[in-house]
C-alpha positions as CSV (number, residue, x, y, z in Angstrom):
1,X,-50.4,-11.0,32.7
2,X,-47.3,-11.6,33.8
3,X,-44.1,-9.9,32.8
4,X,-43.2,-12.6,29.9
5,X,-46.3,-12.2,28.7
6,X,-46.5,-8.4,28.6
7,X,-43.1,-8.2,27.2
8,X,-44.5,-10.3,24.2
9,X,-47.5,-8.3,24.1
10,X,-45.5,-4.8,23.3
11,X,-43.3,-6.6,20.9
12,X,-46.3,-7.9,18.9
13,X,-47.6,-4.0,18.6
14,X,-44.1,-1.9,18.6
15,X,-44.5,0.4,15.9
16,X,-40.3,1.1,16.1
17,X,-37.7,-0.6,17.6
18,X,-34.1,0.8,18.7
19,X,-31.7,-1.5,20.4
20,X,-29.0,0.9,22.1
21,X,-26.7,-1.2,24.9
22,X,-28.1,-4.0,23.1
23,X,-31.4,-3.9,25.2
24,X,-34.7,-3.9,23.7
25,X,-37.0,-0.4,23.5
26,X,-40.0,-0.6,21.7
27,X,-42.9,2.0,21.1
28,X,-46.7,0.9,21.0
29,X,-49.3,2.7,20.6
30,X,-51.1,4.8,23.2
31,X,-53.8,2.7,22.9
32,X,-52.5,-0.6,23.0
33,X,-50.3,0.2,26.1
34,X,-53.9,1.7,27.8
35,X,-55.2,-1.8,27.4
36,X,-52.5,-3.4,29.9
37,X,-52.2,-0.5,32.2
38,X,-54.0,-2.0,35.0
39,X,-51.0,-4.2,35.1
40,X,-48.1,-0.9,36.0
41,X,-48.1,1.0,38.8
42,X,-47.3,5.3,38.2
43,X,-43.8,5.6,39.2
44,X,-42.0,9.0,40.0
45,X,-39.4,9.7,37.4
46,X,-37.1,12.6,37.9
47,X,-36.1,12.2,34.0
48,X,-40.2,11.6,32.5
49,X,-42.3,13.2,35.6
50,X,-46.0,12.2,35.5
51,X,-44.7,9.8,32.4
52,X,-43.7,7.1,33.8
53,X,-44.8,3.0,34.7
54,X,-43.3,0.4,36.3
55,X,-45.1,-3.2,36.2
56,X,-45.1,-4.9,39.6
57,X,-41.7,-7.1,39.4
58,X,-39.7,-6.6,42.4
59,X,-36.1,-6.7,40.7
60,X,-36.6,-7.4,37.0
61,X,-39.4,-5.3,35.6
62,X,-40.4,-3.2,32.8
63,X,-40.9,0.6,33.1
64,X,-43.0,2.5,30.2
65,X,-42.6,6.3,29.2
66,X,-45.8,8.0,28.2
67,X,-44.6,9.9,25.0
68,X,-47.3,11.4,23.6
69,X,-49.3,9.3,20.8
70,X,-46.9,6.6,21.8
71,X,-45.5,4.7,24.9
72,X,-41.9,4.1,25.3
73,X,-42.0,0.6,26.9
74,X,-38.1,-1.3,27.9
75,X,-37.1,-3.9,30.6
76,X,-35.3,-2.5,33.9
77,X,-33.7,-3.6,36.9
78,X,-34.4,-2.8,40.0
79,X,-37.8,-1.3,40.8
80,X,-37.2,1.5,43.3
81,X,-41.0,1.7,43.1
82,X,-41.7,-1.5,45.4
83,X,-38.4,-1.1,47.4
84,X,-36.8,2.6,47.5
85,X,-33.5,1.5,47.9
86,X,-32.9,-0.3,45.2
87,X,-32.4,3.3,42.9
88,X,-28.8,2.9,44.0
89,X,-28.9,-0.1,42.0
90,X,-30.9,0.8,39.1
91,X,-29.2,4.2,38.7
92,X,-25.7,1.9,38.7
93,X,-27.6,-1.3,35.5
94,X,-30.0,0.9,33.7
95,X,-28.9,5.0,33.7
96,X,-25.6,5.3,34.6
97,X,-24.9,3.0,31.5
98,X,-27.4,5.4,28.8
99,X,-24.8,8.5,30.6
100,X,-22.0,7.0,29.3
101,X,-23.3,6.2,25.8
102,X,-24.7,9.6,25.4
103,X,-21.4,10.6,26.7
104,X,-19.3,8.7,24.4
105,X,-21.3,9.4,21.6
106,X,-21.4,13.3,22.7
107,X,-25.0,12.5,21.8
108,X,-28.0,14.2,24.3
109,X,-29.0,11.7,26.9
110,X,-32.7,12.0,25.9
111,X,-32.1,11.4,22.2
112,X,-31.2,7.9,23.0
113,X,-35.0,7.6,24.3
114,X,-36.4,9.0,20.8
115,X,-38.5,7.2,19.2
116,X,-36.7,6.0,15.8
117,X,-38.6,7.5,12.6
């Protein structure tokens, strides 16, 4: 699958939906991410350790967050898991943004990565 494709797949099965920055996160089911992870790679996250996927696109890809019964799944920039580097610009598009928000919202960072109810 390719990342179009997988990006449809999750939005067929997102059992909630939050839309902070105007980006997309949507939650699936454990078991309907389990079905497509042969197509992520485990990813060292600092902020989800032993959590965390990336899919295989070199700059636009999508990561997913192992949350217990469900999967966190978003689209990123940047994959410092093919090319270390890159977390320079990653940290600058897709966290440095979510600190601000949480920031101006005086709202916990990690909130902003709860799955809606």
């Amino acid at each position: 699958m390719d990342q179009k494709q997988l990006w449809n797949y999750f939005l067929e099965r997102k059992v909630s939906l939050s839309t902070p920055l105007n980006r997309k996160q949507v939650w699936v089911k454990r078991e309907d991410f389990e079905v497509v992870k042969i197509y992520f790679m485990k990813d060292f996250n600092i902020l989800h350790p032993d959590r965390s996927f990336r899919s295989h696109g070199y700059f636009l890809h999508i990561q997913c967050v192992d949350q217990g019964e469900y999967v966190l799944v978003h689209r990123d920039m940047a994959n410092h898991a093919r090319f270390f580097p890159l977390i320079v610009l990653h940290f600058l598009l897709d966290v440095l943004p979510y600190m601000l928000l949480a920031w101006w919202k005086r709202v916990s960072f990690y909130s902003l990565f709860t799955r809606p109810q």
